[in-house]
Structure formats: structure tokens, C-alpha cells
C-alpha positions as CSV (number, residue, x, y, z in Angstrom):
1,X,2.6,-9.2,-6.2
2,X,-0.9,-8.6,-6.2
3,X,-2.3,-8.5,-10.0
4,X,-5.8,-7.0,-10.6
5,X,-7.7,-6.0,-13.8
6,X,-9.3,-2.2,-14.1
7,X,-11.1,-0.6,-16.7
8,X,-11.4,2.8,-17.6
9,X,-12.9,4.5,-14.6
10,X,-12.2,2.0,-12.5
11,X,-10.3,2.4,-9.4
12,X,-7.6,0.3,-6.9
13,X,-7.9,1.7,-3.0
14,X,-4.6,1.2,-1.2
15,X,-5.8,1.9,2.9
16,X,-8.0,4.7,3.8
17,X,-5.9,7.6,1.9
18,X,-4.9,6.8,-1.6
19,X,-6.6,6.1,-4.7
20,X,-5.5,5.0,-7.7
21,X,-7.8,5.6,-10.8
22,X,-7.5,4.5,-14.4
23,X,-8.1,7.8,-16.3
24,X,-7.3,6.6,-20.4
25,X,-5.9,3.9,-22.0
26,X,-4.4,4.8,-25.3
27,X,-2.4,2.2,-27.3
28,X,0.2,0.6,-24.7
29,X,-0.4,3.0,-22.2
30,X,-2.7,4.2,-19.6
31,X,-3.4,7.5,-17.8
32,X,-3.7,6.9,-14.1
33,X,-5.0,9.3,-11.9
34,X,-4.0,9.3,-8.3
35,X,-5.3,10.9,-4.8
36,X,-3.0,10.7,-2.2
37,X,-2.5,13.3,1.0
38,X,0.3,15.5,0.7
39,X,2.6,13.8,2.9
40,X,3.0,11.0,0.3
41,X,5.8,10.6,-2.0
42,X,4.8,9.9,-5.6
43,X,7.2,9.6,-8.5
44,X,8.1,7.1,-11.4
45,X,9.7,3.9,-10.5
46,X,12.9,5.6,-12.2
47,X,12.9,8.8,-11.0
48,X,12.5,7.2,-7.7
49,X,15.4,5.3,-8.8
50,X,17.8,8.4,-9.3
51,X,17.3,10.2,-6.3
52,X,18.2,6.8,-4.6
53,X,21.3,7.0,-6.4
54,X,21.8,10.6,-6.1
55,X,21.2,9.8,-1.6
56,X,23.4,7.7,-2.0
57,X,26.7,9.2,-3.7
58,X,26.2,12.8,-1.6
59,X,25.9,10.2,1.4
60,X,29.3,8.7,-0.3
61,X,30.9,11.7,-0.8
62,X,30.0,13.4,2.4
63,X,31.9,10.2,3.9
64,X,35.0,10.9,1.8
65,X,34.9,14.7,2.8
66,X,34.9,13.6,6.6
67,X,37.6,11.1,6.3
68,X,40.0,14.0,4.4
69,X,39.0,16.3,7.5
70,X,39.6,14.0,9.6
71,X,43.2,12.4,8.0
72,X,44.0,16.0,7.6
73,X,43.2,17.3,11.5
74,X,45.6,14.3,12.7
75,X,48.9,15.4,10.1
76,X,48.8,18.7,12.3
């Protein structure tokens, strides 16, 4: 992991297209600002982490709904 030390106003550059800007630092948190195209996905590590688990229980479920269709198409 690649650890670096910003200040307020400061910026990280990750390739051509996204910034990542320290806006505020209040207490034990800080503001960042980030500028990114359109196309990229940006969300809290753990909202990121529920729709992962959301993906994967439809994905689940979807599986269990074709395996009744199935088990059900070769009773008749």
C-alpha cells in the first residue's frame, strides 16, 4: 500500500483522469474532494461492500430459481 502525506489543498493524481483532493480536515476526519469522469464508480469502502453482497445473493438466488425450474421441468 502506497502511504503519502497531504495537506489541506493538497492533491494525490491517480493516471490522467482522477484527482483526489483534501478539501477540510476537522477533528478525526477529512473532507476529500474527488474528480473523476463519469464512467468511474465511486462509493464508500462499505457501501461498496453491500452491493457486493447484494450481487452476490440475487446471483445466489437467481441459481436457486433455475435449479427449481429446472428440477421442476424434469418431474413432468
Amino acid at each position: 500500500m502506497l502511504v503519502l502525506t497531504r495537506k489541506k489543498n493538497e492533491a494525490i493524481q491517480i493516471g490522467e483522469d482522477i484527482e483526489i483532493k483534501v478539501l477540510g480536515i476537522e477533528g478525526d476526519q477529512i473532507k476529500l474532494g474527488i474528480n473523476a469522469p463519469k464512467y468511474v464508480d465511486i462509493y464508500r469502502k462499505e457501501i461498496y461492500l453491500d452491493i457486493q453482497d447484494q450481487n452476490n445473493e440475487a446471483v445466489n438466488l437467481s441459481a436457486d430459481l433455475l435449479d427449481l425450474i429446472n428440477n421442476d421441468k424434469d418431474r413432468t
